[in-house]
C-alpha positions as CSV (number, residue, x, y, z in Angstrom):
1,X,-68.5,4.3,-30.0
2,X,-67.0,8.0,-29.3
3,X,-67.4,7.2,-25.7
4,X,-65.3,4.1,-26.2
5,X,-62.8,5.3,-28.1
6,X,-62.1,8.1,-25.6
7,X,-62.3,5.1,-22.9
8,X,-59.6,3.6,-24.8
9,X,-57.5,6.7,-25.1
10,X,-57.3,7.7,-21.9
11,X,-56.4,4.4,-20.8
12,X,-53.4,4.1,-23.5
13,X,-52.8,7.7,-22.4
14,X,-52.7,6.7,-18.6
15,X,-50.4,3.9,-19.4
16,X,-47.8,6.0,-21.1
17,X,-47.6,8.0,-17.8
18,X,-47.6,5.0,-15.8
19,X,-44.4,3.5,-18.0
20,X,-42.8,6.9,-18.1
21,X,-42.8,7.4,-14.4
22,X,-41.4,3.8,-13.8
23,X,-38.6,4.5,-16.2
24,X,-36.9,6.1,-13.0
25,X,-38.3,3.2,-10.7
26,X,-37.1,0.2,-12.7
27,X,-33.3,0.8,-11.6
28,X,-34.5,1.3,-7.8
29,X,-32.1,-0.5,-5.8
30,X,-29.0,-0.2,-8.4
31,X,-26.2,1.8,-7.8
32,X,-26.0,5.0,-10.1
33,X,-23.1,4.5,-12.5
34,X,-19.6,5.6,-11.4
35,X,-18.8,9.3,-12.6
36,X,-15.3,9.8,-14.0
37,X,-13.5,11.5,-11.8
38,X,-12.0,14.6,-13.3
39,X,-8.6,14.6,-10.6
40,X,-7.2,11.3,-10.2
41,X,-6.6,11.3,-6.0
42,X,-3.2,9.4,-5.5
43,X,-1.9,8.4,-1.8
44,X,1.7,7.1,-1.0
45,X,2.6,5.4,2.2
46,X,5.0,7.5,3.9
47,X,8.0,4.8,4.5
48,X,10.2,7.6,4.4
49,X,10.2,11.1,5.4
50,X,7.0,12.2,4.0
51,X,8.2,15.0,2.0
52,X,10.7,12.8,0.2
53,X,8.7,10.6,-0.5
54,X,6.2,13.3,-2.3
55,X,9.0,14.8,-4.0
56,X,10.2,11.3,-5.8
57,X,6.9,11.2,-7.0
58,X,6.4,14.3,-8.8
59,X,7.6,12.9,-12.5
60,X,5.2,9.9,-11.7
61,X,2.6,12.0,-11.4
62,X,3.1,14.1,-14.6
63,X,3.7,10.6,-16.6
64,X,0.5,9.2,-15.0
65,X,-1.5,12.3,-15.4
66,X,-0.3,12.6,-19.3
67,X,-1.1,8.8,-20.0
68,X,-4.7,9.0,-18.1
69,X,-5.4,12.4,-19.6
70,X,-6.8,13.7,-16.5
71,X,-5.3,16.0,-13.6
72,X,-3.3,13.7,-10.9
73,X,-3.3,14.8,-6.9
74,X,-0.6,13.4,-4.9
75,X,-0.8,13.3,-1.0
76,X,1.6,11.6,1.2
77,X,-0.9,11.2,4.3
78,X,0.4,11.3,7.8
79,X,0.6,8.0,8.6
80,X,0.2,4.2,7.0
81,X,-3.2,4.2,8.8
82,X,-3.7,7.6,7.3
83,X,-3.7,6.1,3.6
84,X,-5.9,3.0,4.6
85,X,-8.2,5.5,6.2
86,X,-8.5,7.8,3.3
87,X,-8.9,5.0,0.8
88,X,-11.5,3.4,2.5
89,X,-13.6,6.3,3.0
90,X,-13.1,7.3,-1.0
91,X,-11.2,10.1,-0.1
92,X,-8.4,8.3,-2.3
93,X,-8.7,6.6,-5.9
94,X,-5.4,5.3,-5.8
95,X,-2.6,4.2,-3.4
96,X,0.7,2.8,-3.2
97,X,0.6,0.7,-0.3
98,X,2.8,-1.6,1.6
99,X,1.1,-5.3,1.6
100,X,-0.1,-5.0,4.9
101,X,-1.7,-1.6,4.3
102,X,-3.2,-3.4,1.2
103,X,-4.6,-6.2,3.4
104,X,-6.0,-3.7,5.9
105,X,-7.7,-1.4,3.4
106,X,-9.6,-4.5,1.6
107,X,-10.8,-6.0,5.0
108,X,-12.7,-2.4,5.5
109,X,-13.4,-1.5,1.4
110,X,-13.7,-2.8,-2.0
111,X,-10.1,-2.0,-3.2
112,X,-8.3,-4.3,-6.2
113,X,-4.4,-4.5,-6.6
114,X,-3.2,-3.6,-10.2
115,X,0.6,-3.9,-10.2
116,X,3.5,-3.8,-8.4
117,X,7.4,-2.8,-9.1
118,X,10.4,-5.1,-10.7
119,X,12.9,-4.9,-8.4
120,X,15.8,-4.5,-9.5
121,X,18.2,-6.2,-6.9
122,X,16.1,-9.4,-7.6
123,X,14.8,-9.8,-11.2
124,X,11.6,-9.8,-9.8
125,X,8.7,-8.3,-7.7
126,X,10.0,-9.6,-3.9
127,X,12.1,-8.1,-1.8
128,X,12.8,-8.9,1.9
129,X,13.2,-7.7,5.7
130,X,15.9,-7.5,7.5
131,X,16.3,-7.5,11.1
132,X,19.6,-5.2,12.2
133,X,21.6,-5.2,15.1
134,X,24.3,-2.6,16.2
135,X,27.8,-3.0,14.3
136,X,29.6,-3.7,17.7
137,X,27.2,-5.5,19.7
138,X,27.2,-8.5,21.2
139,X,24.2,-9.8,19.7
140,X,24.6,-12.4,16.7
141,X,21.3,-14.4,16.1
142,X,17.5,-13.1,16.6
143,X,17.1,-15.3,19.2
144,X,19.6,-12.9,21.3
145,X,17.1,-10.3,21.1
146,X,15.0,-11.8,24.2
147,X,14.6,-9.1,26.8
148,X,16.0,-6.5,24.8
149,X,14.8,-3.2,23.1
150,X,14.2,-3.5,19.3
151,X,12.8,-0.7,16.7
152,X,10.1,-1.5,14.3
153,X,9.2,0.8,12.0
154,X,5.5,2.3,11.4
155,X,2.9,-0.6,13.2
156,X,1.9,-1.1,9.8
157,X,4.7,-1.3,7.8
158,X,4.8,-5.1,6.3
159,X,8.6,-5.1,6.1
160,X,9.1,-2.6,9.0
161,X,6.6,-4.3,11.5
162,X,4.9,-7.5,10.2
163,X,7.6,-9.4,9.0
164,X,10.1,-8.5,11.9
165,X,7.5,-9.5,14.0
166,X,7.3,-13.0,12.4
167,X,11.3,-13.6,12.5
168,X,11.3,-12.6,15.9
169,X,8.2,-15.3,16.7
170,X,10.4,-17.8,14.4
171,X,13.2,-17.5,16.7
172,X,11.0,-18.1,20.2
173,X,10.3,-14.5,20.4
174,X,6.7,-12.8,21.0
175,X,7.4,-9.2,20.0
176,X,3.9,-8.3,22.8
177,X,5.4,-10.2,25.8
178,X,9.3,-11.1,25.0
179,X,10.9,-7.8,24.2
180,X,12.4,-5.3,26.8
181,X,10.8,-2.3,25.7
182,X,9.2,-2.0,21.7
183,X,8.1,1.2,20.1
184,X,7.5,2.7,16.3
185,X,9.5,4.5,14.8
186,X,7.3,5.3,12.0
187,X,9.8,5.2,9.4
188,X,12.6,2.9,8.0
189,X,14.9,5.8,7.9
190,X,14.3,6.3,11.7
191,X,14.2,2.7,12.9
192,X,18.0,2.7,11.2
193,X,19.5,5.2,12.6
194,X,18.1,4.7,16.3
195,X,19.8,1.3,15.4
196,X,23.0,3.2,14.5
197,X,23.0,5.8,17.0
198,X,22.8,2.9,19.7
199,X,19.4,3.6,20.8
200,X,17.8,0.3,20.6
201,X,19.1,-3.2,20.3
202,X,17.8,-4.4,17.4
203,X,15.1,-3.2,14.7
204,X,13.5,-4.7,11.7
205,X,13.6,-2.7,8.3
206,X,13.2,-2.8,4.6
207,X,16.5,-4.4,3.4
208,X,16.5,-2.4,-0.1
209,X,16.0,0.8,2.3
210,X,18.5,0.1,4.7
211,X,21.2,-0.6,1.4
212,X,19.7,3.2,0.2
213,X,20.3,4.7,3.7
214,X,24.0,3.2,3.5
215,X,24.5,4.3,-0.4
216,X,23.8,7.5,0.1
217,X,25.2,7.9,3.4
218,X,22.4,8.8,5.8
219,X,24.4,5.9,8.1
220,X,27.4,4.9,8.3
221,X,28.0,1.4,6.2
222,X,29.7,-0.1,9.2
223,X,27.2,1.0,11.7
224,X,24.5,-1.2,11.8
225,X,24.4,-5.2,11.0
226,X,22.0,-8.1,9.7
227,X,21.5,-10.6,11.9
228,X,18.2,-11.8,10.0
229,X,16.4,-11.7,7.1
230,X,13.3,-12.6,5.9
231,X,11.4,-14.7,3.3
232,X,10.6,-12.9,-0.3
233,X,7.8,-10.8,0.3
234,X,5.6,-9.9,-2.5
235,X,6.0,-6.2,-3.5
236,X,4.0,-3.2,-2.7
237,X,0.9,-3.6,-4.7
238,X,-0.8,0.2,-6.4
239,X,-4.7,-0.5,-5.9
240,X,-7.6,1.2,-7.0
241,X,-10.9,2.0,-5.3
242,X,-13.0,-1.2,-7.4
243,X,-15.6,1.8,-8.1
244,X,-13.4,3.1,-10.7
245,X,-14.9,2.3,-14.1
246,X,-12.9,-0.1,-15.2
247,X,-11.6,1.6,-18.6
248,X,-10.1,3.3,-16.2
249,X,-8.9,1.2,-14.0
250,X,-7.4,-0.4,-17.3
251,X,-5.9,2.7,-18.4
252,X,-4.2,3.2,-14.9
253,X,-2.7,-0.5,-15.1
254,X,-1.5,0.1,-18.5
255,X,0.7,3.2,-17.6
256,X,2.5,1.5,-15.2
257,X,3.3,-1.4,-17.5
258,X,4.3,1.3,-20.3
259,X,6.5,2.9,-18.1
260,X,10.2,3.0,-20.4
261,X,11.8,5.7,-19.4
262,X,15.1,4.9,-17.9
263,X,15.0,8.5,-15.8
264,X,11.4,7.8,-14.7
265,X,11.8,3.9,-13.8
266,X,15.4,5.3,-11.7
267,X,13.3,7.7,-9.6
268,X,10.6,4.9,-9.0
269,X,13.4,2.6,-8.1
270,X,12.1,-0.1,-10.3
271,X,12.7,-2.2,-13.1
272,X,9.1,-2.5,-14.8
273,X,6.2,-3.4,-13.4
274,X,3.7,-6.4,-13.5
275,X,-0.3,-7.4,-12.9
276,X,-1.2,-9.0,-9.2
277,X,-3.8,-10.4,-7.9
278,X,-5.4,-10.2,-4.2
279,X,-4.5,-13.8,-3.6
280,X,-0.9,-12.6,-3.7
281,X,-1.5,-11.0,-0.1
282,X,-3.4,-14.2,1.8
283,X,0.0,-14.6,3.4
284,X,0.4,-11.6,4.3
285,X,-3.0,-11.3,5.6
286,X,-2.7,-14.6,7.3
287,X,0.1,-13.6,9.3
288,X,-1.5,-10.5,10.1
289,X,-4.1,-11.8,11.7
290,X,-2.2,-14.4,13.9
291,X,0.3,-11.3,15.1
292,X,-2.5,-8.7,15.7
293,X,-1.3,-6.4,13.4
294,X,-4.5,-6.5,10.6
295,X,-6.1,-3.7,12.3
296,X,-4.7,-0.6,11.0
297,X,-2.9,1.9,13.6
């Protein structure tokens, strides 16, 4: 009976160990859950001179970083393909992208879109493209632009690149074959004032830049002219890297839609802000693809 009842025990004993070892087994194949990230790693297309750009920013990322209750890094990467690269390779946990930049980062990575800016020429989130022409020339519909030498801004720029690209194709134009000579400027600013100085024919930029540019007299009001202008284009979407936990995630979205401050909302250039969803960039995407411009550069 001893004997047995020490059989028993061991077995029991054995068993234990068995279930106790497993614990660690039983989650094999399931990713470990998400650490919270003690700085919150923020990137910002530069559509602008970079440094601009980061200095805008700076009040945004004390708000942010005082709503989240965590430290907030802002980086203005090199490029537009710089952000998309550092996003997708979680170097980033949140980015202020244009939509093509959006489109290009969730083809290579799980990203989700949170919100995007009121603006407030419109009411609402769109803005448009405008394709520019020098003030004196001869040039008066897109069509004209056949064999001549046009601007665009960074290769992925939706309103500086994508959406140029499509009013040039609506107008008979493949910007690859059609065009005298094409290059990237890599910034609205640029693309503007190459247009202004007479450098280029035509060039395709952001339209509530180009009004900026005028306002605060980078150029000259009367140096440049539209000659086209797009359809509403759905407005630069902040995502998040979907590994985020998702209070977090929730937090972030929230302290954009908070956002009351007249100072703060000025220096974002917005009126509020409101939820999106991926489905909002198909278009975009759609577009993208046909044009050979979803591969970012």
């Amino acid at each position: 009976m001893t004997r047995r009842l020490v059989a028993i025990m061991g077995v029991v004993v054995l068993l234990l160990a068995l279930v106790g070892c497993g614990g660690g087994s039983s989650g094999e194949g399931q990713a470990p859950a998400e650490e919270e990230p003690e700085v919150l790693r923020v990137g910002l297309i530069p559509n602008q001179n970079p440094e601009s750009v980061e200095a805008n920013y700076v009040p945004f990322g004390e708000y942010l970083s005082e709503q989240i209750g965590r430290e907030v890094e802002l980086t203005v990467p090199v490029s537009y393909g710089a952000v998309v690269e550092a996003m997708v390779n979680d170097e980033l946990d949140l980015a202020y992208f244009g939509g093509l930049t959006y489109v290009q980062a969730r083809e290579r990575g799980d990203v989700v879109p949170l919100v995007t800016e009121i603006n407030p020429e419109t009411g609402d989130t769109t803005y448009r493209s405008v394709i520019i022409v020098p003030s004196d020339s001869d040039i008066q519909e897109v069509s004209e632009l056949e064999g001549r030498d046009f601007a665009f801004g960074s290769v992925s720029s939706t309103s500086g690149s994508l959406y140029p690209a499509i009013m040039l194709r609506d107008a008979g134009i493949d910007y690859r074959t059609d065009l005298g000579n094409f290059n990237y400027t890599n910034g609205h600013d640029a693309t503007a004032q190459a247009v202004a100085n007479g450098q280029v024919d035509g060039g395709g930029v952001e339209d509530r830049i180009l009004y900026r540019l005028q306002d605060e007299g980078v150029i000259d009001a009367g140096s440049v002219r539209v000659i086209g202008e797009s359809d509403e284009i759905q407005g630069y979407p902040w995502a998040v890297r979907n590994a985020l936990p998702d209070d977090l995630k929730m937090d972030i979205a929230q302290a954009f839609l908070d956002i009351d401050d007249p100072a703060l909302l000025d220096l974002l250039r917005a009126d509020g802000y409101e939820r999106i969803e991926a489905g909002d960039y198909d278009y975009v995407e759609e577009q993208a693809t046909e044009l050979d411009l979803l591969t970012a550069r």
